[in-house]
MMTF fields as JSON, N, C-alpha, C and O atoms, coordinates in Angstrom:
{
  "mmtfVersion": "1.0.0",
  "mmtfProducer": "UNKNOWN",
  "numBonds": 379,
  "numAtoms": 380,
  "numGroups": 95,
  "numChains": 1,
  "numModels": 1,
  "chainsPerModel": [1],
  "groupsPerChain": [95],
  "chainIdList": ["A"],
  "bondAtomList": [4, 2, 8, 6, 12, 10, 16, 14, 20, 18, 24, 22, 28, 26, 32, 30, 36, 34, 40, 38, 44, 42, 48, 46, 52, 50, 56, 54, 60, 58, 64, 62, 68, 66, 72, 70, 76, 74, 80, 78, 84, 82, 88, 86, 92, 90, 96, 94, 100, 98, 104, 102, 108, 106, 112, 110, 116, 114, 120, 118, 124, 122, 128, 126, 132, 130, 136, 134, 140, 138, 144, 142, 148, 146, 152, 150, 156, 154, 160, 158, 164, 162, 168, 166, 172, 170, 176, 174, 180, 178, 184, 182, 188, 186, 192, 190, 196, 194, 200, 198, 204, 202, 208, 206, 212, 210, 216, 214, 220, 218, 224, 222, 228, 226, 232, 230, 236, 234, 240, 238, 244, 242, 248, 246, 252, 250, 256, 254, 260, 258, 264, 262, 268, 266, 272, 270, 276, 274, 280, 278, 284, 282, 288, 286, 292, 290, 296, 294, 300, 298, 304, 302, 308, 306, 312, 310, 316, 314, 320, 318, 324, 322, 328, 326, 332, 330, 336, 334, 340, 338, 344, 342, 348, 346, 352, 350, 356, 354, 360, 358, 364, 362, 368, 366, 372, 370, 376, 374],
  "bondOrderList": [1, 1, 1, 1, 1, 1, 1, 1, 1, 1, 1, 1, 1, 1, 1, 1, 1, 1, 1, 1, 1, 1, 1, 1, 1, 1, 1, 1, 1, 1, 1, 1, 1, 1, 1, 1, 1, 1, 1, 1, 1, 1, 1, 1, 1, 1, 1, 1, 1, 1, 1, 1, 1, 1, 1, 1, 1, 1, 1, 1, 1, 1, 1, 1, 1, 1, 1, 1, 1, 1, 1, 1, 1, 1, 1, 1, 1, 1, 1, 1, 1, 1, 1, 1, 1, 1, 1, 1, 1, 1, 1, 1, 1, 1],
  "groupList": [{"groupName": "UNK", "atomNameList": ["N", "CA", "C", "O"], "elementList": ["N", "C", "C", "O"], "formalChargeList": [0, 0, 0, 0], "bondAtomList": [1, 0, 2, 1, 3, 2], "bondOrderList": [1, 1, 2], "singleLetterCode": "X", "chemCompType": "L-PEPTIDE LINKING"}],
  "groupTypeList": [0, 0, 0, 0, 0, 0, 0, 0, 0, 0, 0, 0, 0, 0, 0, 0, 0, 0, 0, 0, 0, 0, 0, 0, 0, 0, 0, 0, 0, 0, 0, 0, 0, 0, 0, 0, 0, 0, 0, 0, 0, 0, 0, 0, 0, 0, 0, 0, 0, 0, 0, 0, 0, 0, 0, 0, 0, 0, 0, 0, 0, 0, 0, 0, 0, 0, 0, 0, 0, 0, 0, 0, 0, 0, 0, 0, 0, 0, 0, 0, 0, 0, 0, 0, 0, 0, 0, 0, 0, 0, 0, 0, 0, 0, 0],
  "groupIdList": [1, 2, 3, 4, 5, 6, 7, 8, 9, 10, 11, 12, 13, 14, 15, 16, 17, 18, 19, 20, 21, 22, 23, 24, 25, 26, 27, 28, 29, 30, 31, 32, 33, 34, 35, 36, 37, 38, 39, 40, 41, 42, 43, 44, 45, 46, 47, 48, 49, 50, 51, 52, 53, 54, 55, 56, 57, 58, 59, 60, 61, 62, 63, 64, 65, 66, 67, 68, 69, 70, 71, 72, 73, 74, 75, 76, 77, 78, 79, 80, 81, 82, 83, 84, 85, 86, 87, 88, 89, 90, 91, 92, 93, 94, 95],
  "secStructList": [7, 7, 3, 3, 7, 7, 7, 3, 3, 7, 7, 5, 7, 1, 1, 7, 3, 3, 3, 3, 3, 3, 7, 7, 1, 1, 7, 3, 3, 3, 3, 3, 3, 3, 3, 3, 7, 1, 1, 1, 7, 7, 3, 3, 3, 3, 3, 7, 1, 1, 1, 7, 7, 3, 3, 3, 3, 7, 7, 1, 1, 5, 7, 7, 3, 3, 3, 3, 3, 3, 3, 7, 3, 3, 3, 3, 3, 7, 7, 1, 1, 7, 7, 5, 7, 3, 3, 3, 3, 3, 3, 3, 7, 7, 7],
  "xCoordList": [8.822, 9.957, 9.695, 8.954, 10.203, 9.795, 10.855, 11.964, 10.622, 12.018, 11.877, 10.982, 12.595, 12.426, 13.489, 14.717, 12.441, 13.096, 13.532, 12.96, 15.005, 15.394, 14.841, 14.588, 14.7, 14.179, 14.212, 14.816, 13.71, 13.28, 13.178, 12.502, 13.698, 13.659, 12.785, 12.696, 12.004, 11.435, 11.049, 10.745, 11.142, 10.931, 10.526, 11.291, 9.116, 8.134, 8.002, 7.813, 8.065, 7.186, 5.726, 5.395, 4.638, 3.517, 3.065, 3.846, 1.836, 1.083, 1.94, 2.05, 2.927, 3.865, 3.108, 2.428, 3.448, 3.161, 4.672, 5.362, 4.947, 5.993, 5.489, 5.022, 5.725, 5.837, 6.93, 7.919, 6.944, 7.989, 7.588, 8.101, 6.658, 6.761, 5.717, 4.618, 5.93, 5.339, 5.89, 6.825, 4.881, 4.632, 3.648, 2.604, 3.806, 2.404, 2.387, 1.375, 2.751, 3.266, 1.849, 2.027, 0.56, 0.274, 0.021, -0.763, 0.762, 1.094, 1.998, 2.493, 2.076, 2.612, 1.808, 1.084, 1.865, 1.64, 2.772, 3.956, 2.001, 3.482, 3.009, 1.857, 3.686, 3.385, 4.126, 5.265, 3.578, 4.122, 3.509, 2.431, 5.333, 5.821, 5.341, 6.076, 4.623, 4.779, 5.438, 5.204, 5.963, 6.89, 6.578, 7.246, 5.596, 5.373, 6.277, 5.843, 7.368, 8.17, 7.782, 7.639, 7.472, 7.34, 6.216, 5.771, 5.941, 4.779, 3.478, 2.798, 3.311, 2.177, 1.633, 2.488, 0.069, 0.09, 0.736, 1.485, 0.317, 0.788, -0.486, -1.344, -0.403, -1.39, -0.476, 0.537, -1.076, -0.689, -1.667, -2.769, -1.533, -2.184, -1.877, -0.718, -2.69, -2.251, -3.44, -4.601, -2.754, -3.715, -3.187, -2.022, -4.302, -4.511, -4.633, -4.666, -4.69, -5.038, -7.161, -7.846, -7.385, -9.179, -9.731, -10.903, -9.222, -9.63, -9.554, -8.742, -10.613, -10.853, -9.474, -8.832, -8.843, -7.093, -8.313, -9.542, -7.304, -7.591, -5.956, -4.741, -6.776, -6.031, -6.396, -7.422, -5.041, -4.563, -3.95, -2.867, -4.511, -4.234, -3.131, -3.657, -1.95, -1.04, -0.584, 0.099, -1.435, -1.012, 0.219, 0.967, 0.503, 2.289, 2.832, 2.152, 3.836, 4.735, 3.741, 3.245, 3.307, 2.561, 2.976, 3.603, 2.415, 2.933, 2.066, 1.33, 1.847, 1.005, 1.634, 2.642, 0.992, 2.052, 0.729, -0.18, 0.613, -0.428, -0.267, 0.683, -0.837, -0.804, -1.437, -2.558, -0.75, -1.861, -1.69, -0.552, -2.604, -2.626, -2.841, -3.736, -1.732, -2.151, -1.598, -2.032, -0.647, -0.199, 0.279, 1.437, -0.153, 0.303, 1.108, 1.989, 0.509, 1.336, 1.424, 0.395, 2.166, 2.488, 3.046, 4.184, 1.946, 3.164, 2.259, 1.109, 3.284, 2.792, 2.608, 3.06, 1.697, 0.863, 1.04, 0.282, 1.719, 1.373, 0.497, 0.487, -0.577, -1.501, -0.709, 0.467, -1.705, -1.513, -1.357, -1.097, -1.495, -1.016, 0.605, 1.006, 1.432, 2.738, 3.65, 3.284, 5.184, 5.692, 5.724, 5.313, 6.772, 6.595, 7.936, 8.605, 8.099, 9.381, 9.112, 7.892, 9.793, 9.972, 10.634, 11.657, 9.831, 10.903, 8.932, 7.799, 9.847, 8.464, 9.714, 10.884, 8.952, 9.499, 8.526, 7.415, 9.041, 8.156, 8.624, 9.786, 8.08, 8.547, 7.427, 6.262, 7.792, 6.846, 7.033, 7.947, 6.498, 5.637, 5.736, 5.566, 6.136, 5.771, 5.058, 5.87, 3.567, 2.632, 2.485, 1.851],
  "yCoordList": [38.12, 37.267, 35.921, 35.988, 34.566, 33.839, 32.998, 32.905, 32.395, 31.604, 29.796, 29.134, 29.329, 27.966, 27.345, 27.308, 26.768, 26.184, 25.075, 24.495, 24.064, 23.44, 21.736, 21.369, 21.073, 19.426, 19.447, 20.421, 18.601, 17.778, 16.168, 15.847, 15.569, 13.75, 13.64, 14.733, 12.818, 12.385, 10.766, 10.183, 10.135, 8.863, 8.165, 7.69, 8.237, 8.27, 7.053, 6.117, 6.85, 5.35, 5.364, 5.966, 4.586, 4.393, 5.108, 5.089, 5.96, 6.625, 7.567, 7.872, 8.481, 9.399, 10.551, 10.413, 11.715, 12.967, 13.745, 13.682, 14.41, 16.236, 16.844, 16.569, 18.208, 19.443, 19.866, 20.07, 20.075, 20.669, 22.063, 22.309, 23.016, 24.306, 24.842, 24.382, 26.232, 26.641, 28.742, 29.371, 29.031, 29.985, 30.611, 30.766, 31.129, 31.907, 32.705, 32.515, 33.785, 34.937, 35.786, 36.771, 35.008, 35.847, 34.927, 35.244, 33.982, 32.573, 33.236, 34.363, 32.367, 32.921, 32.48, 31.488, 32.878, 32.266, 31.27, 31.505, 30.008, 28.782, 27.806, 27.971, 26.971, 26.04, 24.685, 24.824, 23.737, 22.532, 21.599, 21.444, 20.782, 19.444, 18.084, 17.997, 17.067, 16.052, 14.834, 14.987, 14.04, 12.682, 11.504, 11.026, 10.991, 9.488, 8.334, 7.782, 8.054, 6.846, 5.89, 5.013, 5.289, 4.481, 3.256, 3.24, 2.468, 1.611, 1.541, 0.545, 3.068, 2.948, 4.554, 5.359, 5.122, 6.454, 7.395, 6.948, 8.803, 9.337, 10.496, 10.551, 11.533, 12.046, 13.45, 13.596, 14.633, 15.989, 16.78, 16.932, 17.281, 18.287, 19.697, 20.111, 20.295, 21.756, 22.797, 22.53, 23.708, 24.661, 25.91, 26.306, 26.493, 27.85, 29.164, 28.856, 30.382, 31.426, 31.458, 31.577, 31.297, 31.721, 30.71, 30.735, 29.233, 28.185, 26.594, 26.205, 25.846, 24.596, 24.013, 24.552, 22.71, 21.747, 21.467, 21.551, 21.103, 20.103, 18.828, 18.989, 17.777, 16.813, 16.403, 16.572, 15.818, 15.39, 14.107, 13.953, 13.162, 11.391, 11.073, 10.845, 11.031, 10.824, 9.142, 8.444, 8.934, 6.711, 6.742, 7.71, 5.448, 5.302, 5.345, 4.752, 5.842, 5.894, 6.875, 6.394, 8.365, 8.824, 10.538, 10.687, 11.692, 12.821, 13.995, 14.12, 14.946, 15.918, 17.843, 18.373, 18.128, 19.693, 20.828, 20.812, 21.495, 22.629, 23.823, 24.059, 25.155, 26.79, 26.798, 26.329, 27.312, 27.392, 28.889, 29.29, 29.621, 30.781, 30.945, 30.441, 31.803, 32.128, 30.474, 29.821, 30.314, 28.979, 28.742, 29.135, 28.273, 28.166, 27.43, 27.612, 26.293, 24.911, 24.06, 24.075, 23.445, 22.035, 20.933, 20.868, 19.776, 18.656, 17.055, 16.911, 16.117, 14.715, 14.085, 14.334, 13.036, 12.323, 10.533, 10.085, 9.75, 8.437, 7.889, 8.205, 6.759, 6.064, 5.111, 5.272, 3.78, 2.49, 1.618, 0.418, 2.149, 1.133, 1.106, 0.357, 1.776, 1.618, 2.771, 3.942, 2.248, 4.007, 4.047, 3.405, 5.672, 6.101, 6.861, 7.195, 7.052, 7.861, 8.712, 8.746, 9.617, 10.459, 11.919, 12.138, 12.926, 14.459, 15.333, 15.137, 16.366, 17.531, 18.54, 18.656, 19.129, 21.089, 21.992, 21.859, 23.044, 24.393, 25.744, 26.115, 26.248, 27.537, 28.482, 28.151, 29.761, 30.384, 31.83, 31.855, 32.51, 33.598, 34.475, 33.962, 36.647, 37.466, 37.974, 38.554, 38.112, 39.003, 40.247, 41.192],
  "zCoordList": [42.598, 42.382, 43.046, 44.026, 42.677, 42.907, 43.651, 43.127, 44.791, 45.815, 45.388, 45.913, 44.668, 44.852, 45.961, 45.883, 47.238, 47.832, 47.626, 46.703, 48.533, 48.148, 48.137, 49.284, 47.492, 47.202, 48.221, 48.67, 49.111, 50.434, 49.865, 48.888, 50.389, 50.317, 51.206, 51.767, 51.695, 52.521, 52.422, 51.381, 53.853, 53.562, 54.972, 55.812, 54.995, 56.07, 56.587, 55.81, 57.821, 58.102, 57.691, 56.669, 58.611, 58.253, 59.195, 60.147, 59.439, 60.504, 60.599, 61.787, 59.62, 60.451, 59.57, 58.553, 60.287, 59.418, 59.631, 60.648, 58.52, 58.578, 57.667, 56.562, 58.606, 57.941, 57.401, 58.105, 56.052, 55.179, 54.467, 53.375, 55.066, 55.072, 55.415, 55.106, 56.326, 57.516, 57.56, 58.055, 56.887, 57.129, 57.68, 57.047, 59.074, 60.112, 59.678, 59.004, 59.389, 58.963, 57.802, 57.085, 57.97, 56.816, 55.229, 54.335, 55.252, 54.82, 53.428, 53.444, 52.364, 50.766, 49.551, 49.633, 48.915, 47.334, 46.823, 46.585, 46.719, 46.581, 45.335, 44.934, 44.808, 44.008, 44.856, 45.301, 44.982, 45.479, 44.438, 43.862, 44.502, 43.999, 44.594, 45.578, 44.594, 45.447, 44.525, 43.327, 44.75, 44.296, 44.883, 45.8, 44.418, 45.744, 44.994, 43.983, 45.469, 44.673, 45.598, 44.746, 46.698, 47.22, 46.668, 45.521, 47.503, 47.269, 48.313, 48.562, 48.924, 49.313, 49.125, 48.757, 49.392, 48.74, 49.922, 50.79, 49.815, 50.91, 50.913, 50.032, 52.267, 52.237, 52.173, 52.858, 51.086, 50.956, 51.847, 51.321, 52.991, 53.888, 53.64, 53.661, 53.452, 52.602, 53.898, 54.208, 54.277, 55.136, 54.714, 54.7, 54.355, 53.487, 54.584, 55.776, 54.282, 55.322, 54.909, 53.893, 56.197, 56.022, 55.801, 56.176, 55.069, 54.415, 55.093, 55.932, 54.483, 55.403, 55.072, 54.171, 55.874, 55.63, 54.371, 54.367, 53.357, 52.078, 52.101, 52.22, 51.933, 52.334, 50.486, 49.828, 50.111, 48.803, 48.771, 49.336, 48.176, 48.197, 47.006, 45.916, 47.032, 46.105, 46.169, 46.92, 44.845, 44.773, 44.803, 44.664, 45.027, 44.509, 43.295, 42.458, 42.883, 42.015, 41.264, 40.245, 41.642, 40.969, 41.716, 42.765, 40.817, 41.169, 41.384, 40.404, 42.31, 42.175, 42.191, 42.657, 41.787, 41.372, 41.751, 40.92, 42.562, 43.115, 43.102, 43.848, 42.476, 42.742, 43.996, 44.188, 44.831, 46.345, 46.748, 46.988, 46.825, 47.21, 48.932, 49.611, 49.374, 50.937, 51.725, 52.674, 50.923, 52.309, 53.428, 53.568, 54.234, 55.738, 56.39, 57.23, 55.691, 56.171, 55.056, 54.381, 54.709, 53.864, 54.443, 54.906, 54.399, 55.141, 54.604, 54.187, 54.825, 54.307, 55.534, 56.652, 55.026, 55.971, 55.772, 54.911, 56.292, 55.542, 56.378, 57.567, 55.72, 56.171, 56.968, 57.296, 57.338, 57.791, 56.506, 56.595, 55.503, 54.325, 54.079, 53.188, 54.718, 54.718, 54.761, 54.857, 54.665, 54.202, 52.635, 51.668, 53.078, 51.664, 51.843, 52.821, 49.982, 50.087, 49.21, 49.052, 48.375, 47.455, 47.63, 48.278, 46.901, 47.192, 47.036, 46.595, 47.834, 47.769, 47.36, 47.725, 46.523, 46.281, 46.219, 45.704, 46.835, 47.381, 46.328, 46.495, 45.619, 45.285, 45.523, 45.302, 46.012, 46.774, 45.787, 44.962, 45.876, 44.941, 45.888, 46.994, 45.926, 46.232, 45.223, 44.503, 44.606, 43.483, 44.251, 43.78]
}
């Protein structure tokens, strides 16, 4: 069965990072939303169970959508090129 969690807004300064989902636990099977509406990119940090961080470069005004198996952590990253705004959504998977 599948949990879609709820939209997250987010709207970062520059150099900031959050975590917007965090399971230790073993991690889940998830699909994540990213939304970069702003005008600078943002960084998608994704940490898997067993697996190297994979870091994901989302331009502005542009969108990324991921199956991630075994997730641990999800969270955005903005550079020194500015902030950023948009929405992340999480829906997570028991198979």
């Amino acid at each position: 069965m599948a949990i879609l969690l709820p939209q997250q807004f987010y709207s970062l300064a520059a150099n900031v990072g959050k975590s917007y989902f965090e399971n230790l636990n073993g991690g889940a099977n998830a699909t994540i939303t990213v939304n970069n509406n702003g005008p600078a990119p943002i960084d998608l940090v994704v940490t898997r169970v067993n697996a190297p961080v994979i870091t994901y470069v989302i331009p502005p005004t542009n969108s990324l959508t991921l199956a991630v198996a075994l997730l641990l952590v999800a969270a955005l990253q903005t550079t020194a090129a500015g902030a950023a705004t948009g929405t992340i959504q999480i829906a997570t998977a028991d198979f």
